[in-house]
C-alpha positions as a printed Julia matrix, in Angstrom:
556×3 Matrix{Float64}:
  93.27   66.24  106.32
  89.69   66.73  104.97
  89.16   70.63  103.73
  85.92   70.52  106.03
  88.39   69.74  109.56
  90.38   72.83  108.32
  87.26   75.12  107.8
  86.42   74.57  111.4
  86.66   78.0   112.98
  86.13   77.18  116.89
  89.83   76.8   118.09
  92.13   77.25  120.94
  95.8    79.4   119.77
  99.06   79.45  121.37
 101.12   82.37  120.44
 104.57   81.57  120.19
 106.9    83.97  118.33
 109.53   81.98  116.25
 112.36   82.97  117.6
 111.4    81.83  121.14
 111.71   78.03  119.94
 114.71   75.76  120.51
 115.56   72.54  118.97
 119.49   71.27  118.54
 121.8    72.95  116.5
 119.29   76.06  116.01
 122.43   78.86  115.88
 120.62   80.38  119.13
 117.23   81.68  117.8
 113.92   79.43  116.41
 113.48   78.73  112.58
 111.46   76.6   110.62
 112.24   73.62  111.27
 111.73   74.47  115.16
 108.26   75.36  113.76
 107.86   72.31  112.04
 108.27   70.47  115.86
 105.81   73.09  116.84
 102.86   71.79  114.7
 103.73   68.38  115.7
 103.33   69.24  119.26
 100.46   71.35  118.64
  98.77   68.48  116.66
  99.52   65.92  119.29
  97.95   68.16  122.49
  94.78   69.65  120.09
  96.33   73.28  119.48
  94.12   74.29  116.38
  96.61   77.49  115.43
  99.98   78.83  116.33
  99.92   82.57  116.89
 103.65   84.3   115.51
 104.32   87.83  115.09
 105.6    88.88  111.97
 108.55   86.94  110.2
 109.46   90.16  107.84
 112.96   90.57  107.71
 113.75   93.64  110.33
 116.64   96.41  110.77
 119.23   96.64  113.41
 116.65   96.73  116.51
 115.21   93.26  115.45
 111.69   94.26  116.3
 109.36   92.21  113.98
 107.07   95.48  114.0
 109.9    97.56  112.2
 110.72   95.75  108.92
 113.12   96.44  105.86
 110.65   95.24  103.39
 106.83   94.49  103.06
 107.43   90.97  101.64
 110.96   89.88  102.12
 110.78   87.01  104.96
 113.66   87.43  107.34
 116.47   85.17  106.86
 117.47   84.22  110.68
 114.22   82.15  110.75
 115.51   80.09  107.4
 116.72   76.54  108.9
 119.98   75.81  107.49
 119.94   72.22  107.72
 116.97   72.95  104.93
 119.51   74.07  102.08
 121.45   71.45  100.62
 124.77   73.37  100.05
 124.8    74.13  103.16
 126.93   71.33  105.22
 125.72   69.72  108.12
 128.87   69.75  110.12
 129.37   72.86  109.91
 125.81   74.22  111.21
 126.94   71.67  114.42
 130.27   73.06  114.53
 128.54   77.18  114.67
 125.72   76.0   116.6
 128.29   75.66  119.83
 128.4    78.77  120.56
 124.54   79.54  121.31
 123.84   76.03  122.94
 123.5    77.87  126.59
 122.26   80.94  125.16
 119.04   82.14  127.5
 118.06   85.04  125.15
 118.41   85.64  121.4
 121.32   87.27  121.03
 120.65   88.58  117.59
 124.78   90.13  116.1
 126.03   86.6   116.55
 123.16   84.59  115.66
 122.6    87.05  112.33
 126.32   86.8   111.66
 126.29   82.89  112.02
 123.44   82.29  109.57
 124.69   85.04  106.85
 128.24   83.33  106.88
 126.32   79.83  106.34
 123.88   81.55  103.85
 127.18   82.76  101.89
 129.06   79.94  101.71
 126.12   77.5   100.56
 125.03   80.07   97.77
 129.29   80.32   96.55
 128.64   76.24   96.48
 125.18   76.79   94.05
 127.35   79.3    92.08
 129.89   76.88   91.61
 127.1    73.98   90.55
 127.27   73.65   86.58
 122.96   73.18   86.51
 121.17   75.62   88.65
 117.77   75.12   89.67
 115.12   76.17   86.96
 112.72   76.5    90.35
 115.05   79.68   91.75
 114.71   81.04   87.93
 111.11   80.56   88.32
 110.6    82.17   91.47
 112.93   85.51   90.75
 110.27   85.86   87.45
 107.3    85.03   89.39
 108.23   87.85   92.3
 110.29   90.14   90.63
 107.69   93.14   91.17
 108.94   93.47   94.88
 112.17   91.19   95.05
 114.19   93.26   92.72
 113.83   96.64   94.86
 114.32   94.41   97.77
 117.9    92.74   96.54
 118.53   96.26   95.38
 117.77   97.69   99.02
 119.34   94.73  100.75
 122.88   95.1    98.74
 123.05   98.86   99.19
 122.64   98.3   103.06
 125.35   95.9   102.57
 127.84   98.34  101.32
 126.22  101.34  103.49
 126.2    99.2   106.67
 122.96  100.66  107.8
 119.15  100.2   106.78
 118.53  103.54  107.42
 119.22  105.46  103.69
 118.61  108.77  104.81
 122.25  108.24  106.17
 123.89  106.56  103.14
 126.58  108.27  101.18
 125.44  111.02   98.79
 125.95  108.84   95.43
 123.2   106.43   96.02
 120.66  108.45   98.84
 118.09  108.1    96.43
 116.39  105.99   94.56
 117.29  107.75   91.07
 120.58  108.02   91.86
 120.87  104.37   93.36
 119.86  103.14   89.78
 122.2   104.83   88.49
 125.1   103.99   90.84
 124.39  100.39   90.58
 124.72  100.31   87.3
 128.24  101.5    87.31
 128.77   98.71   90.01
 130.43   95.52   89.0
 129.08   93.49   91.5
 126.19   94.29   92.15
 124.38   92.0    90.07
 125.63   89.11   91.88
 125.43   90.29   95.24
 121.23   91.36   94.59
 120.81   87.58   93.07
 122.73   86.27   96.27
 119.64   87.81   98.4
 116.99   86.82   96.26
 118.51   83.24   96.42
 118.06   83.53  100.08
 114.54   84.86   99.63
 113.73   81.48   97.39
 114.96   79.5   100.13
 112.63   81.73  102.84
 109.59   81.26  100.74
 109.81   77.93   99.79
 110.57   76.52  104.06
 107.54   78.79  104.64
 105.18   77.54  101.98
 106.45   74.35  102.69
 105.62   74.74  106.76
 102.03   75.81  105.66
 100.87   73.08  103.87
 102.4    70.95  106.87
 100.87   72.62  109.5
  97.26   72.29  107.16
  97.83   68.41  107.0
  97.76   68.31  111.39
  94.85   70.67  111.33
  97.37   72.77  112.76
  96.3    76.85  111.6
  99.39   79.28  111.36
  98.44   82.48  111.67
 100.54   85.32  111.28
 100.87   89.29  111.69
 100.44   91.88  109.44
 101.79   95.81  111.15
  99.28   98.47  109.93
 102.63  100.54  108.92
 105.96   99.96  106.87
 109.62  101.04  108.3
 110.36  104.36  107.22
 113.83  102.79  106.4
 112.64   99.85  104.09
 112.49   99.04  100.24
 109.31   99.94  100.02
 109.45  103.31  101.0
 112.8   104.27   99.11
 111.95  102.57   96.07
 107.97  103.48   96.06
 107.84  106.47   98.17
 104.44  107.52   95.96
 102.69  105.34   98.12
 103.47  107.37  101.65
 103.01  110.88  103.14
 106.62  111.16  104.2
 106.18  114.23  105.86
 104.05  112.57  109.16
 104.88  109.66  111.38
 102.31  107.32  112.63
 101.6   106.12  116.26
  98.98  106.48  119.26
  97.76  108.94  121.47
  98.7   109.8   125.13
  97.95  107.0   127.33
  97.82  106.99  130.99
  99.33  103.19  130.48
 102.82  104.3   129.96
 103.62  105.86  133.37
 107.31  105.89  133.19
 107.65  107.13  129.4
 107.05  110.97  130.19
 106.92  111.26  126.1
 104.27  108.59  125.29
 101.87  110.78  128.28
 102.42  113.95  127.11
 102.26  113.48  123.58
 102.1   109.44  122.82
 103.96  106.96  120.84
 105.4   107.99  117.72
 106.4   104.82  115.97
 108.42  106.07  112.83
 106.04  104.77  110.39
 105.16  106.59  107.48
 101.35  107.4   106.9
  99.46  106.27  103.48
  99.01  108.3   100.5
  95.59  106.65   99.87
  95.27  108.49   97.47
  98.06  107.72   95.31
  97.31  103.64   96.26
  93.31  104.11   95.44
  94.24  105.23   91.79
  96.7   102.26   91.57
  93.77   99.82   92.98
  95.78   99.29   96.03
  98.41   96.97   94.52
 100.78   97.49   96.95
  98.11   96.67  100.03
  97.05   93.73   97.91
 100.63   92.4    97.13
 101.66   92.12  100.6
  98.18   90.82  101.49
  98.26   88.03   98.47
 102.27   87.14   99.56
 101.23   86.97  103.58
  98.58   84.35  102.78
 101.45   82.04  101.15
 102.74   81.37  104.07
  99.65   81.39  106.99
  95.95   80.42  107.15
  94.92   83.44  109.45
  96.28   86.67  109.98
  96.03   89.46  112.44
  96.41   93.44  111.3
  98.12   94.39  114.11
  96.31   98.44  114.89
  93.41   97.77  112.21
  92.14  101.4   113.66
  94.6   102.86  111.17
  92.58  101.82  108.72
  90.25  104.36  109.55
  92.37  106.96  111.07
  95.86  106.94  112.18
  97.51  109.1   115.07
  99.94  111.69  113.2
 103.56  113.06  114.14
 104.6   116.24  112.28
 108.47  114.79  113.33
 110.46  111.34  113.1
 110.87  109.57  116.54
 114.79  110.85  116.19
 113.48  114.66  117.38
 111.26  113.55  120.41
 113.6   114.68  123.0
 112.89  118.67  121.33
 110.0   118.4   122.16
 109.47  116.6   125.6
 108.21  119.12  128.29
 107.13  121.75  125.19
 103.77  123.38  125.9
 101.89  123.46  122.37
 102.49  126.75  121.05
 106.22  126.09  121.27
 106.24  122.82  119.97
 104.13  124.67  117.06
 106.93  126.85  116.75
 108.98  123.93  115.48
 106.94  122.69  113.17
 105.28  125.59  111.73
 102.37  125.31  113.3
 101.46  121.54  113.4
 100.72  119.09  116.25
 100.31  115.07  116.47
  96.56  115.04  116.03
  94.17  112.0   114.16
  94.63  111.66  110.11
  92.97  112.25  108.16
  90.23  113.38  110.66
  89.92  112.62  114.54
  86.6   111.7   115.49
  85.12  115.19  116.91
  82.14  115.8   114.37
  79.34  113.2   113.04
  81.06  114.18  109.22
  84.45  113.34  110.75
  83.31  109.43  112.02
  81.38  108.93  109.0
  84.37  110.14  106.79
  86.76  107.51  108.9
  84.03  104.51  108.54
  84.0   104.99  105.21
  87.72  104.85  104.55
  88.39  101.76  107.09
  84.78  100.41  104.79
  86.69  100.95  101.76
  90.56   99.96  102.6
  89.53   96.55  104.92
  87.31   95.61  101.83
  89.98   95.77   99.11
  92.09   93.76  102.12
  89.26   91.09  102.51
  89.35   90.67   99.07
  92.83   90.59   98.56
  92.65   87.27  101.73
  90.36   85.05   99.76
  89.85   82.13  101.84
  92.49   83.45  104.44
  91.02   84.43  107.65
  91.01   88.07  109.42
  91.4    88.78  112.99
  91.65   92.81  113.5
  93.97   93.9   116.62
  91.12   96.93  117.5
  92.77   98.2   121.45
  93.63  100.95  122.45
  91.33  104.38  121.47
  88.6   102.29  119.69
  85.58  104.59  118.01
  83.03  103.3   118.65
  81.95  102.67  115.04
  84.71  100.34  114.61
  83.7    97.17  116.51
  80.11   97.0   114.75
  81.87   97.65  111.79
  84.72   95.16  111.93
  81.53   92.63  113.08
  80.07   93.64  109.91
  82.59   92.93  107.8
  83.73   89.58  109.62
  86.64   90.25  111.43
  87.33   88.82  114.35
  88.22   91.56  117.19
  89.78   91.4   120.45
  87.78   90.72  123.67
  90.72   90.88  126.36
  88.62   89.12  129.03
  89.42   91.5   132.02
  88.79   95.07  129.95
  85.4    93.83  129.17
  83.19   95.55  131.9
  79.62   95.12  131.55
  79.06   96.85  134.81
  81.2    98.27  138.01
  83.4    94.72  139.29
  81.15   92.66  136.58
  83.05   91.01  133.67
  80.95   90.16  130.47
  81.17   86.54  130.38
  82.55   84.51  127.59
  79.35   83.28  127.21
  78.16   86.48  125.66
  80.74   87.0   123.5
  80.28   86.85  119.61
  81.57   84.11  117.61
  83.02   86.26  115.64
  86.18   87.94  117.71
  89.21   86.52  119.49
  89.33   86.13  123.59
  92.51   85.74  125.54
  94.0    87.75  128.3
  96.95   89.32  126.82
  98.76   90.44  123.86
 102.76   90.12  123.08
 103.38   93.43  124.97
 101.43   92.73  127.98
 102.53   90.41  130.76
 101.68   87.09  130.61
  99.18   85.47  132.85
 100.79   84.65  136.34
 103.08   88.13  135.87
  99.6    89.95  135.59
  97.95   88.58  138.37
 101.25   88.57  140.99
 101.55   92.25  140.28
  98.3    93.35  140.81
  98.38   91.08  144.27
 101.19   92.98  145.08
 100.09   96.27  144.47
  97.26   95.57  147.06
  99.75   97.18  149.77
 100.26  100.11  147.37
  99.08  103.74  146.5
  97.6   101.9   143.53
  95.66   99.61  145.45
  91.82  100.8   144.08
  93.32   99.8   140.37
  94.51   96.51  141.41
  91.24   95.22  143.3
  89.52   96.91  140.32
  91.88   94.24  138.44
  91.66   91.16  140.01
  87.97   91.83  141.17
  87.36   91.31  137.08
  89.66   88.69  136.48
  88.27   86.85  139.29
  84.33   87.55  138.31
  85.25   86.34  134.41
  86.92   83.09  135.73
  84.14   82.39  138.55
  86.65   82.7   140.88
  86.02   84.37  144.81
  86.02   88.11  144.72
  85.26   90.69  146.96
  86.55   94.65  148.34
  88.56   92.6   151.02
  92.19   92.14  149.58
  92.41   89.04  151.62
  90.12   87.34  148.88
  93.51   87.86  146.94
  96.21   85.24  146.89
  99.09   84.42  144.93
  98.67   82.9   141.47
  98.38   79.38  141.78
  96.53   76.29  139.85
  93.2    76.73  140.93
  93.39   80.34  139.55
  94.97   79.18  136.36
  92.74   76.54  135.46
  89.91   78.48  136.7
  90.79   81.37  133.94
  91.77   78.92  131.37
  88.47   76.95  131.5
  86.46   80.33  130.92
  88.54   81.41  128.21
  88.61   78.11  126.17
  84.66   77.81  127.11
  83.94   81.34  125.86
  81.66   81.38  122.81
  84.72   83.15  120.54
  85.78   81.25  117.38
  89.85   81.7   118.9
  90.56   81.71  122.13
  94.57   82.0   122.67
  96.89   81.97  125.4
 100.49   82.81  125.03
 103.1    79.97  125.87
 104.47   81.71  128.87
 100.65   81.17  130.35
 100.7    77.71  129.23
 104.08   77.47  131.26
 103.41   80.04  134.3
 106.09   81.67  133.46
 106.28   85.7   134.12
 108.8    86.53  131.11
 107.99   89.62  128.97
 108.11   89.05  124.92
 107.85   92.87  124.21
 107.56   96.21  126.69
 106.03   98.92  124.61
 107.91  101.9   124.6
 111.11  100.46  125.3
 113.82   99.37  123.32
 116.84   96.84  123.05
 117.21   94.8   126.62
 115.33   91.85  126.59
 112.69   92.95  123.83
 112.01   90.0   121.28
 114.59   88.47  122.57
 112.3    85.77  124.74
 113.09   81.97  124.52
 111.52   78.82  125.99
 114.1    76.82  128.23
 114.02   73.76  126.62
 112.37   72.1   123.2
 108.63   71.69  123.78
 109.1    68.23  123.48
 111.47   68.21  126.83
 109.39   70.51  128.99
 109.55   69.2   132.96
 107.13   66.31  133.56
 104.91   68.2   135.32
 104.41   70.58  132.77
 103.98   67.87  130.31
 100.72   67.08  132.67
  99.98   70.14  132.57
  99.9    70.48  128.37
  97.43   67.01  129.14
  95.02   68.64  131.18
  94.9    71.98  128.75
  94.06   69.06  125.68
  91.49   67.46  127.86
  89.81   71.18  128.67
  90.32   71.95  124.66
  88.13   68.93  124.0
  85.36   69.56  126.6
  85.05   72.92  125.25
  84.51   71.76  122.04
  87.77   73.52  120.38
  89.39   70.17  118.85
């Protein structure tokens, strides 16, 4: 593939989270080589890049937003059939037991691949030449994979990721140095994970320079925070204010979440000492910058705004429930005398927004830099100042335009057609519903107290996609393929350099991948009903059409 087809910007995405693939004998969840049969099928119907969340390895709630590490790839996306101690026969024999599963089911499916991961690195033990290439890589990334292995063996013998709940002889970092020393196998057990971590890294480059030889992009995800129970922050707490949790403001959004509208989402995550990083030159930002663009051409910063400013909790998610219902000088009382508020400054004074620009100018810089010929696509929704879009344009970022919350006046959409290049139209992220769900929902809340929003809804849907509109609800019908073709054509037409649509579009299906401010159920748990190469003939027409209207809008 010439470099030039690959610098081509204008492109049409599919985001498709990994674990949502199938292929045979794939231990119930999508890996590699699943993604391998993804670029092929991308390639084949004109897909220029693959949207995925983030492939970090996570904690017990398997959210790809929550990870143990800031590097370490997570091992339940490694295929097996990849690793050559690893016998063939046997992945068929444990693959059994997921071929019907509907969902991810992640216990099983983690315990299948760990006991496969064990017994093919007890096989490499046992080989008298080991490979000079794992030696290599354990030198070359030894910065962050030996606090990683480190991390990853004492959860091992804790049972838990979190540390603030690990025995008192190794709740520290100091004294975890010290206790592993004393421990005899220790050693082995850290260089079993960082042989597991070779194998990770080397599918994933691997995939990468695949995926660049189809003209295929992969573009990946990059959360603005860190888990508060990962490596990094037990092992290099000097980079994080430990005593405030990030998240977002009260939003109207979350009706049934009484916390998230009276105080907001407090996600766990610790805030940034950017101080401490500045006077390091950022190597931390830049190490997990530089080891993201090994493995995808593009990547999205999932909340860029908290590069400028970050919603603050003065407690961890685990004390919400004190203060649900709390009127502000009691829930001061608690916290002597702090409240979630905007760090370092919310955006009430003209000194206030031009302190913020100038930290999101300063940090997104040093993160451009630290890309070099990776591209940048800044997730900017939610309570957007309004310095940030011109600035993120400024920079070359590529924001969000979700196609139905651009108003340019009351029941007018902007059109696509007056969108900059530079930004990234579709209709939905992972937590929203997918096309058809939207659409159906608002139809049916026509009948509803809420019927003002959902004309408001589909009036702009509708007016973006060319499609009948009007104050009569009658207008309104069911989703159906004149509406989704209708939406797709103005999408993929729009003058953005990506345009995506997420696979349960492509597929009208209504499944949720993620429902913000929930956990467990059926959260990241999402997967397709057959192989993409098997989907129902008349889906298979349908993937022919949505090449055809890639072509005519000039995204191929």
């Amino acid at each position: 593939m010439p470099d030039s087809a690959m610098k081509r910007l204008r492109r049409l995405g599919l985001l498709l989270p990994v674990f949502s693939l199938r292929r045979d004998h794939d231990l119930g969840i999508g890996d590699t080589l699943a993604l391998r049969q993804a670029v092929d099928w991308a390639a084949a119907h004109h897909v220029g890049f693959l949207q995925l969340l983030p492939i970090n390895e996570t904690g017990a709630d398997s959210s790809p937003y929550n990870a143990i590490s800031s590097v370490a790839l997570d091992p339940v996306l490694i295929a097996m059939e990849l690793i050559p101690e690893i016998d063939s026969a046997v992945i068929e024999s444990e693959s059994r037991a997921f071929q019907e599963s509907a969902l991810v089911d992640y216990p099983p499916t983690g315990a299948a691949k760990w006991r496969l991961l064990k017994r093919g690195y007890q096989i490499y033990q046992a080989t008298e030449k080991q490979d000079p290439e794992f030696d290599a890589f354990c030198q070359a990334e030894q910065d962050w994979l030996v606090p990683y292995t480190k991390y990853r063996w004492l959860m091992e013998q804790a049972g838990t990721e979190e540390w603030d709940l690990w025995p008192e002889a190794y709740n520290s970092a100091e004294k975890a140095e010290r206790w592993l020393a004393q421990q005899a196998g220790a050693e082995q057990g850290m260089r079993f994970y960082a042989w597991v971590q070779w194998h990770a890294f080397s599918q994933w480059r691997e995939l990468r320079e695949y995926a660049a030889e189809r003209d295929v992009k992969l573009m990946g995800d990059i959360p603005i925070g860190i888990s508060y129970s990962s490596a990094d922050v037990f092992f290099e707490p000097q980079w994080f204010d430990l005593s405030l949790s990030g998240g977002s403001p009260p939003e109207k959004v979350f009706k049934e979440d009484a916390f998230a509208c009276q105080w907001g989402q407090n996600w766990g995550v610790p805030i940034y000492n950017w101080k401490a990083l500045r006077k390091d030159n950022f190597s931390w930002w830049r190490r997990r910058i530089e080891k993201l663009t090994d493995v995808f051409h593009i990547f999205r910063i999932d909340h860029i705004l908290g590069f400028y400013r970050i919603f603050s909790f003065p407690w961890r998610p685990n004390r919400n429930a004190e203060f649900l219902g709390l009127s502000k000088p009691k829930a001061k009382k608690l916290t002597g005398g702090r409240l979630p508020k905007f760090h370092p400054f919310p955006d009430d004074t003209v000194a206030h927004k031009k302190s913020n620009l100038a930290a999101g100018d300063e940090y997104l810089k040093m993160v451009l830099e630290a890309a070099g010929d990776s591209e940048v696509v800044g997730e900017d929704l939610g309570c957007v100042p309004d310095y940030v879009r011109p600035h993120l344009a400024k920079l070359g970022i590529a924001g969000f335009k979700i196609c139905h919350w651009e108003e340019a006046a009351k029941g007018k959409a902007v059109p696509g057609s007056e969108y900059p290049e530079c930004s990234f139209a579709t209709y939905a992220t992972h937590d929203h519903e997918s096309i058809p769900a939207l659409w159906n929902t608002l139809v049916g809340m026509l009948d509803g107290p809420d019927r003002k929003g959902a004309l408001e809804g589909l009036t702009l849907l509708s007016d973006f996609a060319g499609l009948p509109k009007g104050k009569d609800a009658k207008v309104y019908g069911h989703y159906d393929p004149v509406i989704k073709w209708a939406l797709f054509e103005s999408l993929f037409q729009s003058r953005s350099n990506y345009a995506a649509i997420m696979i349960t579009d492509l597929i009208n299906s209504c499944k949720r991948i993620n429902i913000p401010g929930t956990v467990g159920g059926e959260n990241w748990r999402y997967r397709l009903p057959w192989e993409l190469a098997d989907m129902p003939e008349a889906l298979q027409v349908e993937c022919r059409r949505m090449s055809e209207l890639i072509h005519l809008s000039q995204r191929d």
